[in-house]
PLY file of the C-alpha trace (Angstrom):
ply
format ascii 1.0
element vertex 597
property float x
property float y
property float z
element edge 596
property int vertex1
property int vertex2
end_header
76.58 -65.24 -249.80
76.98 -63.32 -246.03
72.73 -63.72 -245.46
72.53 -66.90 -246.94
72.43 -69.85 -245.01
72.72 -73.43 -246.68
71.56 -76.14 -244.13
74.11 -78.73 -245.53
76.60 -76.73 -247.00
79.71 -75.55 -246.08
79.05 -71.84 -245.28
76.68 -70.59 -242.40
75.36 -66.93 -242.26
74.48 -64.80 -239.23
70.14 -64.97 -240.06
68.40 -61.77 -240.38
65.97 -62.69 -237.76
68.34 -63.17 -235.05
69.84 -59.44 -235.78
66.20 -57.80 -235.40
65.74 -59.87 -232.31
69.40 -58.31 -230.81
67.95 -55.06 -231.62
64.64 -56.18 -230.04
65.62 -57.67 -226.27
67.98 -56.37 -223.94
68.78 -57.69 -220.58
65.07 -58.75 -219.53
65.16 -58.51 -215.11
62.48 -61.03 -213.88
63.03 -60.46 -209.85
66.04 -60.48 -207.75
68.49 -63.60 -208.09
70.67 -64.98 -205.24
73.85 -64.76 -206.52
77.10 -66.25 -204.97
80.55 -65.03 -206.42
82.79 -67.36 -208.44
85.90 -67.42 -207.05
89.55 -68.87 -207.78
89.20 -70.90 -204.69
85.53 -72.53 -205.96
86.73 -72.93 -209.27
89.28 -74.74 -208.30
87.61 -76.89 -205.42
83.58 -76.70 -206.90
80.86 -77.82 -204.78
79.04 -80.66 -206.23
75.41 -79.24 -206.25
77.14 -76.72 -208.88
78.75 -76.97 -212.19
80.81 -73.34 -212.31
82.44 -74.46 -215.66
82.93 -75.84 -219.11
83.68 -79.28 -217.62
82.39 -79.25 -214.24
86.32 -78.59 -213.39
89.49 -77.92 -214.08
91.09 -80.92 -214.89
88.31 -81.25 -217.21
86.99 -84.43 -215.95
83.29 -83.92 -217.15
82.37 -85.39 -213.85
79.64 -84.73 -211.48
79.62 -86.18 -207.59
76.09 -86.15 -207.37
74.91 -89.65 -207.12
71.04 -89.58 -206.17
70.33 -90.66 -210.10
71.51 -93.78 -209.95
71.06 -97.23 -212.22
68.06 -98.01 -210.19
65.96 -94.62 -210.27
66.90 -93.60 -213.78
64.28 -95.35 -215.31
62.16 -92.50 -213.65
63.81 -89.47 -214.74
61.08 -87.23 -216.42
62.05 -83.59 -217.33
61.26 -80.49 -214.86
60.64 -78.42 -217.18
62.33 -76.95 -220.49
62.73 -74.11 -222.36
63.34 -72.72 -226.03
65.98 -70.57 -226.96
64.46 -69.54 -229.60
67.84 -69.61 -232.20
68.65 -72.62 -234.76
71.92 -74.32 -235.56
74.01 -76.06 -233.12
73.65 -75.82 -229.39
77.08 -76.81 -228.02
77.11 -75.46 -224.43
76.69 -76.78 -221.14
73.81 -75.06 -218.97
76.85 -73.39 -216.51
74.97 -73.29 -212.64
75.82 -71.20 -209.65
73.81 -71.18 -206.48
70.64 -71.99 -208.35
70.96 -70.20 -211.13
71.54 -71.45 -214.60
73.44 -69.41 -217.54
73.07 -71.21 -221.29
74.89 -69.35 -224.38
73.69 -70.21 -227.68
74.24 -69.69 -231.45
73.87 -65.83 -232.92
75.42 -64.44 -229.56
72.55 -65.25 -226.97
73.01 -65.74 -223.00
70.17 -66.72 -221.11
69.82 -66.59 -217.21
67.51 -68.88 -215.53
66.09 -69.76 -212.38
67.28 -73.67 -212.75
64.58 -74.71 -210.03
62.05 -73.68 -212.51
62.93 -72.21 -216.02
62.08 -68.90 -215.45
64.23 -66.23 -217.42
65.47 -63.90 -214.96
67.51 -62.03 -218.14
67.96 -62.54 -221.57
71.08 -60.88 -223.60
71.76 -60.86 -227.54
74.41 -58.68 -228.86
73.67 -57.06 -232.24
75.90 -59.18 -234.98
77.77 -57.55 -237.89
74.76 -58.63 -241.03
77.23 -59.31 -243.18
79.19 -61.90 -241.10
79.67 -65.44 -242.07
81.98 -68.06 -240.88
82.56 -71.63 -240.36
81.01 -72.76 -237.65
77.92 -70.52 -236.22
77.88 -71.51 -232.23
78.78 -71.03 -228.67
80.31 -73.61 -226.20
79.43 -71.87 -222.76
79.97 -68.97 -220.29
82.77 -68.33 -218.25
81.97 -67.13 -214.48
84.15 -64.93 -212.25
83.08 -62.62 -209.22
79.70 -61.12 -210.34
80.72 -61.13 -214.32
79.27 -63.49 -217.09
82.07 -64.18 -219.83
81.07 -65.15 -223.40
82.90 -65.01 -226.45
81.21 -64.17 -230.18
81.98 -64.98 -233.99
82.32 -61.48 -234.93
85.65 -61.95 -232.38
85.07 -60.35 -229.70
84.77 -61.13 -225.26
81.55 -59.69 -223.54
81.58 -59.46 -219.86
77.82 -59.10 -218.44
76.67 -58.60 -215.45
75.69 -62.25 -213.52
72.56 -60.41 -211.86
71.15 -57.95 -214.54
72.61 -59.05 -217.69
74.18 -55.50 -218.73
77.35 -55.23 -220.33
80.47 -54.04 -218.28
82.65 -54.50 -221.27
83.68 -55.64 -224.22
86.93 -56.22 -226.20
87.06 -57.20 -229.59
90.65 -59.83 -229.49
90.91 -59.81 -233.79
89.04 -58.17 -236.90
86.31 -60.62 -237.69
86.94 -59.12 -241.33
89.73 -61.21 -241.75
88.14 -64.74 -240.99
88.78 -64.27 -236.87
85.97 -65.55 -235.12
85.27 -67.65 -231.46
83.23 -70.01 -230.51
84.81 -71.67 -227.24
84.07 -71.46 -223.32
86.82 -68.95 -221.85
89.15 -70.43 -219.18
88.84 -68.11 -216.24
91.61 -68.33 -213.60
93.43 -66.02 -211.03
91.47 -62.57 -212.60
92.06 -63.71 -216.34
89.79 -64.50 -219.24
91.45 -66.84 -221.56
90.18 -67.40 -224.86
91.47 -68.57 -228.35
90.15 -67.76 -232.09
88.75 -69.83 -234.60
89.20 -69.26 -237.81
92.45 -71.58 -239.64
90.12 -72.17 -243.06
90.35 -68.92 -243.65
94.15 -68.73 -243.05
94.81 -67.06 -240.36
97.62 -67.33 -237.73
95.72 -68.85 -234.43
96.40 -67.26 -231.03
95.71 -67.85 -227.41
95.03 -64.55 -225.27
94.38 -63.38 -221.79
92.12 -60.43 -220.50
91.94 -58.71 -217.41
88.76 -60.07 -215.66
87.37 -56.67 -214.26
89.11 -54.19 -217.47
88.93 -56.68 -220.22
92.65 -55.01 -221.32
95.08 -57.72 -222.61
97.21 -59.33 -220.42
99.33 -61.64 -222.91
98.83 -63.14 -226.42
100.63 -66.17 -227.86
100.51 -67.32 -230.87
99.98 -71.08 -231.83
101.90 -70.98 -234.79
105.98 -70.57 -234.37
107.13 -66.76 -236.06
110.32 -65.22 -235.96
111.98 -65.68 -232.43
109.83 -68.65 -231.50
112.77 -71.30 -230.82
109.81 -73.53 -233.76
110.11 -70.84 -235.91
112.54 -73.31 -238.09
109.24 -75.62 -238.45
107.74 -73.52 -241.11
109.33 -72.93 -244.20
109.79 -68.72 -245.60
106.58 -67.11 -244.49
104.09 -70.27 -244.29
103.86 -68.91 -240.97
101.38 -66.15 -241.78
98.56 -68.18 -242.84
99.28 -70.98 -240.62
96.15 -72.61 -238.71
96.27 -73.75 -235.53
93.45 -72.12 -234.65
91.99 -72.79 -230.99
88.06 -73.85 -230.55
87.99 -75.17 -227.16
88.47 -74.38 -223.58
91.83 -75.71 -222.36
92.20 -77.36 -218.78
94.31 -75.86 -215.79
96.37 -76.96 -212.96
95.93 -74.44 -210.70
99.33 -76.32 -208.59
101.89 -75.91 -211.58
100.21 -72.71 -212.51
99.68 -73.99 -216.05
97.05 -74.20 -219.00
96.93 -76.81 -221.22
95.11 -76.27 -224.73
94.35 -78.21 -228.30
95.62 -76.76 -230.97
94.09 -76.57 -234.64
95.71 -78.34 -237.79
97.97 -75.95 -240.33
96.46 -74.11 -243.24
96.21 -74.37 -245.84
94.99 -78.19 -245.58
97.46 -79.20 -248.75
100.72 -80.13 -246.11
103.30 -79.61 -249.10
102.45 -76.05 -249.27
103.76 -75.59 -245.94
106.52 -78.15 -245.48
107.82 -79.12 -242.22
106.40 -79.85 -238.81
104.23 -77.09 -238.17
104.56 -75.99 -235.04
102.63 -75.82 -232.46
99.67 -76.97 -234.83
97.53 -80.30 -233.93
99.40 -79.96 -230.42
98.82 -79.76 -226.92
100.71 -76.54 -225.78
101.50 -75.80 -221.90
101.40 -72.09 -221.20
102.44 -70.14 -217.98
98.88 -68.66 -217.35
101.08 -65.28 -215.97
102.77 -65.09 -218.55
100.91 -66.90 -221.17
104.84 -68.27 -222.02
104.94 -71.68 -223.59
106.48 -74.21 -221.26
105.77 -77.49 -223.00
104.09 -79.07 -226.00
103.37 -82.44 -227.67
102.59 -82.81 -231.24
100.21 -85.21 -231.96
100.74 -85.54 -235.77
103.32 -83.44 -237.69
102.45 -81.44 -240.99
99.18 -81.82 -241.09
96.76 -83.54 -244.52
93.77 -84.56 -242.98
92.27 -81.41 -240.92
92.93 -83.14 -238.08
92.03 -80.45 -235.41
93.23 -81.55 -232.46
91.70 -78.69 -230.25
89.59 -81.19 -227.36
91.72 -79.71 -224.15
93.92 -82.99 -222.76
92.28 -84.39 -219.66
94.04 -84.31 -216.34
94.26 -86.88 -214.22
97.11 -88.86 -211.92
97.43 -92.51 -212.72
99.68 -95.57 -212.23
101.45 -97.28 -214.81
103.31 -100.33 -214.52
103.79 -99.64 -210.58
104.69 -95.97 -211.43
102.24 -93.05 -210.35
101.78 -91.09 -213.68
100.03 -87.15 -213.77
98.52 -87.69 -216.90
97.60 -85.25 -219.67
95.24 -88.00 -221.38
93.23 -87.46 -225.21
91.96 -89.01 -227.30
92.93 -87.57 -230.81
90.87 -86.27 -234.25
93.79 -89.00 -235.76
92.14 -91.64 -234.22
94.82 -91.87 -231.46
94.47 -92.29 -227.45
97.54 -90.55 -225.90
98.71 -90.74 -222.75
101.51 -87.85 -222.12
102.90 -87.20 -218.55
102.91 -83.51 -217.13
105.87 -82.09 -215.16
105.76 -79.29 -212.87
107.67 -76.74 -214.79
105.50 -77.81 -218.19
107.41 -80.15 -220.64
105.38 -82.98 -221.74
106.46 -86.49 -222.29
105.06 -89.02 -224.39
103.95 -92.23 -222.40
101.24 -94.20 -224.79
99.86 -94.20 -227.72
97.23 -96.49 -229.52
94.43 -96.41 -231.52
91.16 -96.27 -230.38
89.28 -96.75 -234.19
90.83 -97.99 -236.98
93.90 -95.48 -238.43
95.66 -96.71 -242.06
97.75 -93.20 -241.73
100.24 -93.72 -239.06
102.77 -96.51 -239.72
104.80 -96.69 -236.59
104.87 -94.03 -233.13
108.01 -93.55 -232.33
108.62 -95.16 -228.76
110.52 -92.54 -227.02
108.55 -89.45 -228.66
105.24 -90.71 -230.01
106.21 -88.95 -233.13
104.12 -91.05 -235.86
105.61 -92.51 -239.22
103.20 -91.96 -242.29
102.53 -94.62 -244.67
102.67 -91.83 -247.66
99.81 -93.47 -250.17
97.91 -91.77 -247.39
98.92 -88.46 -247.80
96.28 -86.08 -249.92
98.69 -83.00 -251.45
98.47 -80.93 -254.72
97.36 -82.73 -257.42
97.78 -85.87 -255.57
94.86 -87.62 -254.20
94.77 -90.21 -251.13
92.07 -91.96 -249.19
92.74 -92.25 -245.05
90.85 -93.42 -242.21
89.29 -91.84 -240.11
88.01 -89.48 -242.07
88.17 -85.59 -241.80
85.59 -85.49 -238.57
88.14 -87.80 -237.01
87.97 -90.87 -234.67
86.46 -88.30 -231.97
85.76 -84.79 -233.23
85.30 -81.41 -230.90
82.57 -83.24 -228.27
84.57 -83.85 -224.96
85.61 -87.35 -223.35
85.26 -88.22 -219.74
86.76 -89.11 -216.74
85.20 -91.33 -213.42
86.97 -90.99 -210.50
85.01 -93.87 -209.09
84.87 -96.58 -211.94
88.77 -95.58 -212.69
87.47 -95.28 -217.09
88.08 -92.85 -219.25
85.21 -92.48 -221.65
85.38 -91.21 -225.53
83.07 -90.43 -227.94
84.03 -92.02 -231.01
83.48 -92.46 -234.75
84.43 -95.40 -236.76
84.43 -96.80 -240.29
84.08 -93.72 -241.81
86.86 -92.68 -244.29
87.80 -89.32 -246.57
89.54 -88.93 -250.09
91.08 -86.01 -251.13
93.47 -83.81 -253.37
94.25 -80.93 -253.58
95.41 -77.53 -255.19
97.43 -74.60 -255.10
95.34 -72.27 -252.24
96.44 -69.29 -254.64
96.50 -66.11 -252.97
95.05 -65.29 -249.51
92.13 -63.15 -249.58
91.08 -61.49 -245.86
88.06 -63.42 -245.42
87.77 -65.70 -247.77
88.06 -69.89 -247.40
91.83 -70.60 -247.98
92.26 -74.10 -247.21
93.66 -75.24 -251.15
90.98 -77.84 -251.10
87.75 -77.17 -253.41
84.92 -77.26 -251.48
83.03 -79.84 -253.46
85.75 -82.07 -252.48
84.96 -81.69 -248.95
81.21 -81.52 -249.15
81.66 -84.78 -250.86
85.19 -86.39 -249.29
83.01 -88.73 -247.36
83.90 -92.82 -247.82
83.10 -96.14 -246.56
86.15 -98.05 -244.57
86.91 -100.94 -247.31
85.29 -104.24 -246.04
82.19 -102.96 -244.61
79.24 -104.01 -245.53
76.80 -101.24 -246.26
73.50 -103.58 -246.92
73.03 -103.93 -243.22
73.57 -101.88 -240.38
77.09 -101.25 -239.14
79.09 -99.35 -236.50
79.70 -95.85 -236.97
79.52 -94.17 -233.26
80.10 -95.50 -230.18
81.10 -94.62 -226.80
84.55 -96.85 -225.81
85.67 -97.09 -222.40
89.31 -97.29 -221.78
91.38 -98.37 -217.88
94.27 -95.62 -218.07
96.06 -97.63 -215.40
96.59 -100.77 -218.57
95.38 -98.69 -221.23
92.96 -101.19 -222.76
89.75 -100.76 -223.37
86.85 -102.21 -221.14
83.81 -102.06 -223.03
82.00 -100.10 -226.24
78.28 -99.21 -226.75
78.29 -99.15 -230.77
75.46 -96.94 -232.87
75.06 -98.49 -235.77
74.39 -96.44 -238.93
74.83 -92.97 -237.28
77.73 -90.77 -236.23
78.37 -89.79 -232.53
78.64 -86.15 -231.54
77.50 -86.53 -227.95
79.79 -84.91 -225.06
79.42 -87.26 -221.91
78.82 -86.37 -218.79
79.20 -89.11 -216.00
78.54 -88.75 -212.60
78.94 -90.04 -209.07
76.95 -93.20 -209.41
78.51 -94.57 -212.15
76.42 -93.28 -215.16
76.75 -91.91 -217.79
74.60 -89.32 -220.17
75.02 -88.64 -223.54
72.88 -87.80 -226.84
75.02 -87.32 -230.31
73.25 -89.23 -232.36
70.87 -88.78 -235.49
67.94 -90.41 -233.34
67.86 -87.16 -231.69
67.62 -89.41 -228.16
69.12 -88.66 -225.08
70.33 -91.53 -222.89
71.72 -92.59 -219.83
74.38 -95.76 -219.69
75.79 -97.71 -216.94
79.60 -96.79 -216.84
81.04 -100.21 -215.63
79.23 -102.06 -218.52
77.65 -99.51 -221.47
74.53 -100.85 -221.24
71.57 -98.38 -221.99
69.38 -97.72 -218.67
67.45 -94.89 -219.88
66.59 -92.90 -223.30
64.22 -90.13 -224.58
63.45 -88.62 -227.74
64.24 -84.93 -227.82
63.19 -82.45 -229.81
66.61 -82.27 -232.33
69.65 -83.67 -232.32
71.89 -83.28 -229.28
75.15 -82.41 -229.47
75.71 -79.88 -226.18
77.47 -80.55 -223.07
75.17 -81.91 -220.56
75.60 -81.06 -216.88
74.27 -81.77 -213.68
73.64 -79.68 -210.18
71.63 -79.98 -207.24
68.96 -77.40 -205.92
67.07 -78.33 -202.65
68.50 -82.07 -201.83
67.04 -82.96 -205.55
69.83 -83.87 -208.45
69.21 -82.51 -212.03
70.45 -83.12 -215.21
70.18 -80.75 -218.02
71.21 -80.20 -221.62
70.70 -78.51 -224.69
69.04 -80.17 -227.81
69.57 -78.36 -231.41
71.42 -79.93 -234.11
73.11 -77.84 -236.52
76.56 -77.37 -237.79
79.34 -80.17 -238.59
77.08 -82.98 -237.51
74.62 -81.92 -239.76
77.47 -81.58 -242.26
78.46 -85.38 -241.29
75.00 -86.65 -241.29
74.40 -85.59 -244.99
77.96 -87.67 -246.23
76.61 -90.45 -244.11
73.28 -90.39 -245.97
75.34 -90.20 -249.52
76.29 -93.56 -248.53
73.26 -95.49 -246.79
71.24 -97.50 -248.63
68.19 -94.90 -249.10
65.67 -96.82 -246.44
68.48 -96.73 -243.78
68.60 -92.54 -244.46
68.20 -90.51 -241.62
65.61 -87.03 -242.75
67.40 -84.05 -242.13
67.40 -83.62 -238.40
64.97 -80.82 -237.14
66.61 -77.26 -235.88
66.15 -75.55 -233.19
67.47 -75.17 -229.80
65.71 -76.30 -226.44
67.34 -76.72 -222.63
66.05 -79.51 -221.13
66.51 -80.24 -217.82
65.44 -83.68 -215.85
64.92 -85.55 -212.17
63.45 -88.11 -210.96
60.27 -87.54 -209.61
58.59 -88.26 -206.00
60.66 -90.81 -203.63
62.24 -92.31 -206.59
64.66 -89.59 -206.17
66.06 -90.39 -202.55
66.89 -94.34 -203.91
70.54 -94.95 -204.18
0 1
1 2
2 3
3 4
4 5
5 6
6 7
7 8
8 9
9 10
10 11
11 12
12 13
13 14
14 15
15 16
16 17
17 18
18 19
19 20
20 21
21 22
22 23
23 24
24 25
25 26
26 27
27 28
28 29
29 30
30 31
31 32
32 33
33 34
34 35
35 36
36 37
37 38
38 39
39 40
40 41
41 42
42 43
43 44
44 45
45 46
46 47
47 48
48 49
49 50
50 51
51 52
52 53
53 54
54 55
55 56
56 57
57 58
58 59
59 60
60 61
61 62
62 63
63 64
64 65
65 66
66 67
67 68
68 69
69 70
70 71
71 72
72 73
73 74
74 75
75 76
76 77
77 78
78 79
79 80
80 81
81 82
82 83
83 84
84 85
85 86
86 87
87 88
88 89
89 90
90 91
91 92
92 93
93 94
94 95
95 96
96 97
97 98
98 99
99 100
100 101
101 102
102 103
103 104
104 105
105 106
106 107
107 108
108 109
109 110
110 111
111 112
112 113
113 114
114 115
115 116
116 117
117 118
118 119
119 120
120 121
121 122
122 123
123 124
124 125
125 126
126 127
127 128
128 129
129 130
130 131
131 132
132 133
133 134
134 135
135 136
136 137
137 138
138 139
139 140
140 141
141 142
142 143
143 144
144 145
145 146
146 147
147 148
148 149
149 150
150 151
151 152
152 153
153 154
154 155
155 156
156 157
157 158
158 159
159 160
160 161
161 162
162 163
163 164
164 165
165 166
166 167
167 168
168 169
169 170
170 171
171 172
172 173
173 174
174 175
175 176
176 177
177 178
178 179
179 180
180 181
181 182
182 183
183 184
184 185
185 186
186 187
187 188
188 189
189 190
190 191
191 192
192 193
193 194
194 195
195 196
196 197
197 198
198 199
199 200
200 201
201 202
202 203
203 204
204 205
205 206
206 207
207 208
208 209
209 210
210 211
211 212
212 213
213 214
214 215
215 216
216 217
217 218
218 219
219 220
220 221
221 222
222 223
223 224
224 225
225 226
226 227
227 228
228 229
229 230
230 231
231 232
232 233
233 234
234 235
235 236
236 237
237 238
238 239
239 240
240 241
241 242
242 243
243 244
244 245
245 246
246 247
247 248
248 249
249 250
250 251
251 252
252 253
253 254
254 255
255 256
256 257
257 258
258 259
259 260
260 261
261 262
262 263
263 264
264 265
265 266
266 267
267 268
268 269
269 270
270 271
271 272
272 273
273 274
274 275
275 276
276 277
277 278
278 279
279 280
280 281
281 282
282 283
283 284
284 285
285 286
286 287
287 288
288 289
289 290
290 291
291 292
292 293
293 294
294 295
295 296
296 297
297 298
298 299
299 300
300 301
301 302
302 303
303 304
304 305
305 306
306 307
307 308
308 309
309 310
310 311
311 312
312 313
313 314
314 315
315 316
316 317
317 318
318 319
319 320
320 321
321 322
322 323
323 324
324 325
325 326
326 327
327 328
328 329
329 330
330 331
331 332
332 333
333 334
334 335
335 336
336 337
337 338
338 339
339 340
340 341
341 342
342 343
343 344
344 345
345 346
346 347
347 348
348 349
349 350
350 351
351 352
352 353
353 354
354 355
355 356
356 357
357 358
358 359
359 360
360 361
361 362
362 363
363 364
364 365
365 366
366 367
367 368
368 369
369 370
370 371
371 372
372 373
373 374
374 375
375 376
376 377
377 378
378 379
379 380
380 381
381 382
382 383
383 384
384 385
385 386
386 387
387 388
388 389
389 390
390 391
391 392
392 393
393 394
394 395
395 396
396 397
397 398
398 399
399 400
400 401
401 402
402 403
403 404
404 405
405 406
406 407
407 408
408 409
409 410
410 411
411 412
412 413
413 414
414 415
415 416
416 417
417 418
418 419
419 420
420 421
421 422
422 423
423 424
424 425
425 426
426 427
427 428
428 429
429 430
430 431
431 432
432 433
433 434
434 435
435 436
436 437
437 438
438 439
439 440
440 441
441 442
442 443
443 444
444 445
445 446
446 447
447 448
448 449
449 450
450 451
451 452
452 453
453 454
454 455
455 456
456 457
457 458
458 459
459 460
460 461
461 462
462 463
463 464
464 465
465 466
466 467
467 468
468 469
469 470
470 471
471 472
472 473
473 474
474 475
475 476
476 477
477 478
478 479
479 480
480 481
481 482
482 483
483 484
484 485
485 486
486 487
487 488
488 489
489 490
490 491
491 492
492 493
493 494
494 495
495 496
496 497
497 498
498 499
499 500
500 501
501 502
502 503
503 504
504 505
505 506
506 507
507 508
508 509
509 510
510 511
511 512
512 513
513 514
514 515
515 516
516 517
517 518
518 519
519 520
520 521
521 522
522 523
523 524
524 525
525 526
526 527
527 528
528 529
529 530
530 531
531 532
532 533
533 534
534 535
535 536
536 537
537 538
538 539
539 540
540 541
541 542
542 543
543 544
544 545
545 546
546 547
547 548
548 549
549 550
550 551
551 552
552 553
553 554
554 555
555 556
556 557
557 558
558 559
559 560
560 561
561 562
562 563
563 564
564 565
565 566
566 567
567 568
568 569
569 570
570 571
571 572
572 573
573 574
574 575
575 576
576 577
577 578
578 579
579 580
580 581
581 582
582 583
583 584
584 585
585 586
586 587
587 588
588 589
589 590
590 591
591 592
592 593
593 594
594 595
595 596
């Protein structure tokens, strides 16, 4: 089963094509490129015409400044130009932009360089993928950029540093043997001459670490591991040597205060899924964790939900922003959770993290009670799938907000999320058996999660309901303002808001791309892509004109969502598998319409 792909099923496959065409194209120079170096100082301080990182900064806002697309011009945005990738499956990354020139990773190991004025590729690079790899979850989620170096990770494990003019490799270190289930699919963090990067990869039990590499060597600088082992003061969490084959694997680029010197990351639920093979609370799985980024040390954590049954990842980095509560200024780690959860935590200098709020932002029938002081949740335990035990819980195993990043405005004061409602899973379980190096290990069978998929009780499935949304929340009360509601199809759109108030997102099985006002949700703009969209849009500025730009290519869990979604539809209401393939798009608004604010 390594070569074969199935489109809805659970396994994905490096394709043969995309090996021949690694073999095929090398870096490809189109001309000389004017290339500024990305320091710690710009990381930390970007200018707005760029977008140097995963989410624009490091507080991971997913905010732009630029405010020349505004609520009256965006009716005019038209797209500059676009450009295929030429890969299928599911284009997760933001187009990264320094000094005018774009860098896009995709699926099946791909970097592109690109004059963003135009779309010219100035160099293309592929690396050459093991044929016989397979795993999970076949994408990329974006470049890192430091000095002249290009940072991407790959499924077959491994960190590639590239040259940011010519595309040639200047190293490459391999962080864990993709033979055993390792493999990476997230953005590196890049701060103060490190590479930090985490590895996917808890299905197929392994034990999930976060590691740092030396920028200019790529030699390890520290590793820490997610879940607690002997000498970890959690090691009493897990129970004889659950520990080995624990989870917590780590998918997603964590956010940084560059003042406190510390990096905050998501952590991964425990493996296998079945909680009572693995009893206690799991450390540091479905956590935030606060790491030293010297040391990579573990100054402070917050578990979001303890033992895990419901592959709750909770991997989506916490956002980082200072608020006031009740008269008190707050600096906030803020996320909204897989469990359906918004928490609020509050940082400290020296890294412990304390619980402030927590409520739900879709409906949850798991948790019974948070626990004021701690936010540690109280199960109601019909709602607990096990061995040979089988429970129905909401939300369902994608979560009230899967991987795709929330938001932050500066301006409008909201914090924006990406949700999913109504949508339910049922479950049981069995004994995982015996761990096999590569092999699923999760002690669920895999027709139960292909087909887990339910209906909340009460809805009404004869006419269109609410299934994604985007919800925007005041973290100064922590209620929610306002929510644009997609009836009949899922949400897997990361947001991107900007400057004047909007806000752009795609996610849906429309395949449209749209534009909202951010003080009321009201649609101001949409266009019909070529697939799906489900990567991180960004925006940057080249010549006094703002762009915005995204990839389109559907593939991967919201395909995996869409076809549960479509079990359950009334057949006329069925969304047609979504078309593959990858395109950047990138838009403005044309002629004067562009200089209106």
């Amino acid at each position: 089963m390594s070569r074969l792909v199935r489109a809805r099923g659970w396994l994905a496959a490096v394709a043969p094509c995309a090996v021949a065409l690694a073999l095929a194209v090398g870096p490809v120079q189109a001309g000389p490129v004017d290339y500024k170096p990305v320091t710690d100082q710009r990381l930390a301080n970007p200018e707005p015409e760029n977008w140097l990182q995963y989410r624009g900064n490091y507080q991971s806002w997913g905010y732009s400044p630029l405010d020349q697309i505004t609520a009256k011009n965006v009716t005019k945005l038209v797209p500059a130009w676009s450009l295929s990738t030429g890969v299928s499956e599911g284009h997760q990354a933001p187009p990264i932009v320094n000094n005018g020139v774009m860098f896009v990773s995709t699926p099946q190991a791909q970097v592109m360089a690109i004059n963003a004025r135009t779309g010219e590729i100035l160099w293309r690079y592929q690396k050459e993928l093991p044929p016989e790899l397979s795993q999970l979850h076949p994408t990329n989620r974006g470049v890192g950029l430091y000095g002249d170096n290009v940072y991407v990770t790959t499924t077959d494990a491994c960190v590639v540093a590239l040259g940011a003019t010519t595309g040639k490799v200047k190293w490459e270190k391999c962080v864990a043997p993709w033979q055993d289930g390792y493999y990476m699919t997230l953005s590196p963090l890049v701060a103060k001459g490190k590479i930090v990067v985490g590895v996917s990869g808890g299905e197929y039990g392994v034990r999930g670490f976060i590691t740092a590499l030396d920028s200019e060597t790529g030699n390890e600088a520290w590793k820490t591991y997610t879940v607690a082992g002997p000498g970890d003061p959690a090691a009493e969490t897990w129970k004889g040597d659950t520990w080995k084959t624990g989870g917590g694997s780590v998918w997603i680029q964590g956010s940084y205060d560059p003042a406190a010197n510390l990096a905050y990351f998501g952590t991964g639920n425990g493996g296998p899924w079945t909680p009572d093979s693995r009893p206690g609370d799991n450390l540091y799985t479905s956590s935030v964790v606060a790491l030293d980024l010297d040391s990579g040390k573990i100054k402070g954590h917050h578990q979001y939900h303890w033992n895990d049954a419901w592959d709750w990842d909770e991997v989506s980095a916490p956002v980082l922003v200072d608020i006031e509560r009740d008269g008190k200024k707050i600096p906030a780690a803020i996320h909204a959770g897989r469990n359906g959860y918004l928490w609020t935590l509050e940082r400290s200098k020296d890294g412990p993290l304390s619980f402030v709020d927590g409520k739900p932002f879709v409906y949850q029938n798991v948790f019974s009670s948070l626990d004021l002081k701690t936010g540690r949740p109280a199960y109601n335990q019909d709602k607990i799938p096990g061995i040979n035990r089988r429970a129905a819980f909401c939300p369902g195993l994608w979560g009230g907000k899967d991987w795709p990043p929330e938001a932050y405005n500066p301006k409008t004061g909201l914090f924006y999320i990406p949700s999913n409602d109504n949508l339910c899973s049922e479950l049981a379980g069995a004994q995982a058996g015996t761990r096999k190096p590569g092999e699923l290990y999760i002690g669920i069978p895999i027709d139960e999660v292909l087909n887990s998929l339910r209906l909340r009780d009460g809805v009404d499935k004869s006419k269109p309901f609410a299934i994604g949304a985007i919800q925007a929340w005041d973290p100064k009360t922590g209620k929610r303002v306002w929510q644009h509601d997609f009836p009949d199809s899922a949400n897997w759109g990361p947001l991107l808001t900007t400057g004047s108030g909007l806000i752009f997102a795609g996610g849906t099985s429309d395949r449209k791309f749209r534009a909202l006002d951010g003080t009321t949700g009201k649609v101001l703009w949409e266009t019909r892509l070529n697939s799906g969209v489900t990567g991180v849009p960004s925006s940057y500025m080249i010549d006094g004109i703002q762009y915005v730009a995204v990839q389109a290519g559907w593939g991967v869990d919201a395909e995996r969502m869409l076809a549960g979604i479509n079990a359950v539809l009334p057949e006329e209401r069925r969304v047609s598998v979504l078309p593959q393939g990858g395109v950047i798009w990138v838009f403005r608004v044309m002629g004067e319409e562009a200089a209106a604010k």
